[in-house]
N, C-alpha and C positions, 0 to 999 in steps of 0.2 A: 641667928646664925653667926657663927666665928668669923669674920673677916679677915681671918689669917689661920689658913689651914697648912701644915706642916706637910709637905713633897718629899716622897722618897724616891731612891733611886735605881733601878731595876738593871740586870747584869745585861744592858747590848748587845748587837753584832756592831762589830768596829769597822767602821771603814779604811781603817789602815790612812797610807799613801795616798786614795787616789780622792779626786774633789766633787765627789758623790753622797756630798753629805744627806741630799734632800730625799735622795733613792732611798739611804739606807735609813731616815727617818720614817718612810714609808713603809718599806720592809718591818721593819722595828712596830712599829704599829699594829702591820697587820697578821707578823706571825707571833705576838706576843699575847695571844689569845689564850682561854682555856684549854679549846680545843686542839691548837696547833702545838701544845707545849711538848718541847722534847723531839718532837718529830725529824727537824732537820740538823744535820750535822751545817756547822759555821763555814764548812766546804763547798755545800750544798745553797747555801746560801749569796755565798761570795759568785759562785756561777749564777744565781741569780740576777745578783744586780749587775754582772757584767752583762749580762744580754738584755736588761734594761738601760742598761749606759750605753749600750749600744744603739738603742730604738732612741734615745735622746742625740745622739748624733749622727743620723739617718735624715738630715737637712741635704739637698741637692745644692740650693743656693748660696750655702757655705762653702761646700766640696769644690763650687765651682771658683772662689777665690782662689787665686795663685798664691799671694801673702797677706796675713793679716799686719795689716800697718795702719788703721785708721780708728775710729772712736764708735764702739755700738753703744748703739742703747735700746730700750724696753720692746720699740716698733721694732728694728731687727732681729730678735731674738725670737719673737715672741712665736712668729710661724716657723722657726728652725728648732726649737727647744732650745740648746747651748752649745755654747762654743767649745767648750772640755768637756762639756758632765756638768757644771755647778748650775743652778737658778740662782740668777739676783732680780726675783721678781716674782710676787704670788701669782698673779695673772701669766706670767710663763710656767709656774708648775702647774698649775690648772689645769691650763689650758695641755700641755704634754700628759696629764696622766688621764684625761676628760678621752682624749684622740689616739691615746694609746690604750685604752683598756679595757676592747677585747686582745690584743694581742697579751696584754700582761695576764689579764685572765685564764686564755691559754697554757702561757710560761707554768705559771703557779701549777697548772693540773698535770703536768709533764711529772711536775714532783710530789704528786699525789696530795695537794691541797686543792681543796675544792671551796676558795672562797671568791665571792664577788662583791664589788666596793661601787659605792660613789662618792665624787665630791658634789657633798651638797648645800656646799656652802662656801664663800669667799668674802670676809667682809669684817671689817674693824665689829672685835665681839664687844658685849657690852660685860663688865668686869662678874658680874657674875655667872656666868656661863661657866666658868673657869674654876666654879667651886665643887665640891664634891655632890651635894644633892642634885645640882643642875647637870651632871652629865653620865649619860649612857654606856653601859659596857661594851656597846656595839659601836661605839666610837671611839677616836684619836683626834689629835689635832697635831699638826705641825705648823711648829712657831719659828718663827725667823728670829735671831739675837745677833746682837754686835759682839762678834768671839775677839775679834783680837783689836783692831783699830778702827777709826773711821772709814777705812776704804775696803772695809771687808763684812763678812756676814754669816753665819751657819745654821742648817736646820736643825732643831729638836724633837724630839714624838712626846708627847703629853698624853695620859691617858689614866682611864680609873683600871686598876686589877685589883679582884679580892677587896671590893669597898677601900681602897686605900688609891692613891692621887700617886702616881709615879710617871718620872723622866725618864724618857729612854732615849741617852747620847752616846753616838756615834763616833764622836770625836773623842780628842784627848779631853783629859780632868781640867786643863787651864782655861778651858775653852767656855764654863760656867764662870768661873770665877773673873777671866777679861770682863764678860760682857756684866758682870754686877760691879765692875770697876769706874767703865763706861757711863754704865747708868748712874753711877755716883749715890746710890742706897746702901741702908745698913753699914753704916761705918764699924758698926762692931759684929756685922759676920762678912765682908768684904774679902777677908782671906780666906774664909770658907773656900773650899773647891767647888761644891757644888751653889744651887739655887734650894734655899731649903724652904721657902715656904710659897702660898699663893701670894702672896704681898709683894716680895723677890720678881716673881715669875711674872705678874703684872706689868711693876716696872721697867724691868729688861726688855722687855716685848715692847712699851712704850716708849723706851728709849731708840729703840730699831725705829719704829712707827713713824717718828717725829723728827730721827738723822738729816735726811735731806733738808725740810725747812730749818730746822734749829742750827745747822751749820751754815746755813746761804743767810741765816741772816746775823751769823756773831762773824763770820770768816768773807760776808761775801764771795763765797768759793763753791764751786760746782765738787763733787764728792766722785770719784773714780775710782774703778780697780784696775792696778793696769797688771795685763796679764804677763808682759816682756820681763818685768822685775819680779814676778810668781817663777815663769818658766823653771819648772822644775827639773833643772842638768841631772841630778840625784834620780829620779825618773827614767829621764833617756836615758841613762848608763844601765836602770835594771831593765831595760825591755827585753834584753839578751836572755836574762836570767827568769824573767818571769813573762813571756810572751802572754800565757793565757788569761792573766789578768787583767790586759788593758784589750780593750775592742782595737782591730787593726786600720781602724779609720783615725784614732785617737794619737796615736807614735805620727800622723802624717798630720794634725792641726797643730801638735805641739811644734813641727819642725818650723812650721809655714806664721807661727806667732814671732814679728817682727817689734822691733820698737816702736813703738807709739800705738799699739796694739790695747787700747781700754776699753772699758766698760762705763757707758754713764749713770748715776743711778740716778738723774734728773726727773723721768718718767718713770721709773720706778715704784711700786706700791708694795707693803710689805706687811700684809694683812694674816691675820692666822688663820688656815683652813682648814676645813673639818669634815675628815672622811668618815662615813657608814661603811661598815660592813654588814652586809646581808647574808 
């Protein structure tokens, strides 16, 4: 078998603006099917995941903070889903699309998809899984990568279509290319935009994997996102202009995001998980 199988890149639904990368990794996965091809308009879709980003911030014990001014990490989140929309942590996506999905299965049938999923699996894969004979048409995975710096992170959809091994990203085109910068691989396709092979895509994944210890022990230093220097003003100003976009619980966490407002990613784990569709 090849140990370096060549990744192509499949046309996404873009999550634009808002920090739902991991939703629309999901989506990406599961409506990039044979049989769902062509079916929804990107319209259609973007109401989707906003009423999924909205079942992610349907926390009580969040709501019930007045201002976010202190330091979460993994055990905070983990029974709330997130604080904006983003997971920094596999065990909180799990665990939200595990306790969310009959209600997401519902959603999906409003718009005449009739698919149901599990995640049935959460766990550091072993490097061959990831190659083309080892995976299923009836599966995706979503991998976590380091897109821009070390205090940040985004999700990808990985998947076989048509016997061929394709990325389906959500994000902007820099967003491949950071995180093989990151990893410090392929010096000579490093300015590539994308991740072009399973060699690349290994990597990158392992450099995510391995953030937390391999910075605590060159930097001695705890790894953070802090969300106060995210806050994104460019955001509040379009809520006027684009209400239906953002969940209306979402306009009232951003206000309430104060300084010293972070994320740890101490307890953190950042494992690739792997949903069935049935």
């Amino acid at each position: 078998m090849d140990m370096q199988m060549n990744i192509q890149h499949g046309k996404a639904y873009k999550q634009g603006r808002r920090p739902i990368c991991g939703i629309y990794a999901f989506l990406n996965g599961i409506l990039h099917d044979d049989d769902q091809k062509e079916k929804l308009q990107k319209r259609c879709v973007d109401k989707i995941a906003s009423q999924i980003w909205d079942m992610a911030l349907s926390s009580i014990s969040l709501n019930n903070i007045n201002k976010y001014d202190h330091v979460f990490d993994k055990d905070d989140i983990l029974k709330n889903y997130s604080l904006v929309g983003e997971f920094y942590d596999s065990d909180t996506l799990v665990n939200f699309f595990i306790q969310k999905r009959p209600s997401i299965i519902k959603l999906l049938q409003q718009y005449s998809l009739d698919i149901n999923y599990e995640i049935t699996d959460n766990f550091k894969h072993k490097n061959l899984e990831l190659y083309n004979d080892q995976i299923k048409e009836n599966c995706f995975y979503l991998i976590p990568i380091n897109s821009s710096n070390k205090n940040n992170m985004h999700w990808i959809c990985y998947k076989r279509c048509d016997k061929n091994l394709v990325i389906f990203n959500s994000g902007d085109e820099v967003t491949e290319r950071r995180a093989k910068k990151n990893a410090a691989v392929c010096k000579n396709t490093v300015f590539s935009k994308h991740i072009l092979n399973t060699y690349e895509l290994l990597e990158v994944w392992k450099n995510m994997y391995n953030r937390e210890t391999d910075y605590r022990n060159e930097k001695n230093l705890e790894l953070y996102f802090d969300f106060y220097k995210w806050k994104p003003k460019f955001l509040v100003k379009c809520f006027k202009k684009h209400t239906t976009k953002y969940p209306s619980n979402y306009r009232d966490r951003i206000n309430k995001i104060n300084k010293g407002c972070e994320y740890s990613f101490e307890k953190s784990g950042f494992n690739i998980v792997k949903v069935t569709i049935n």
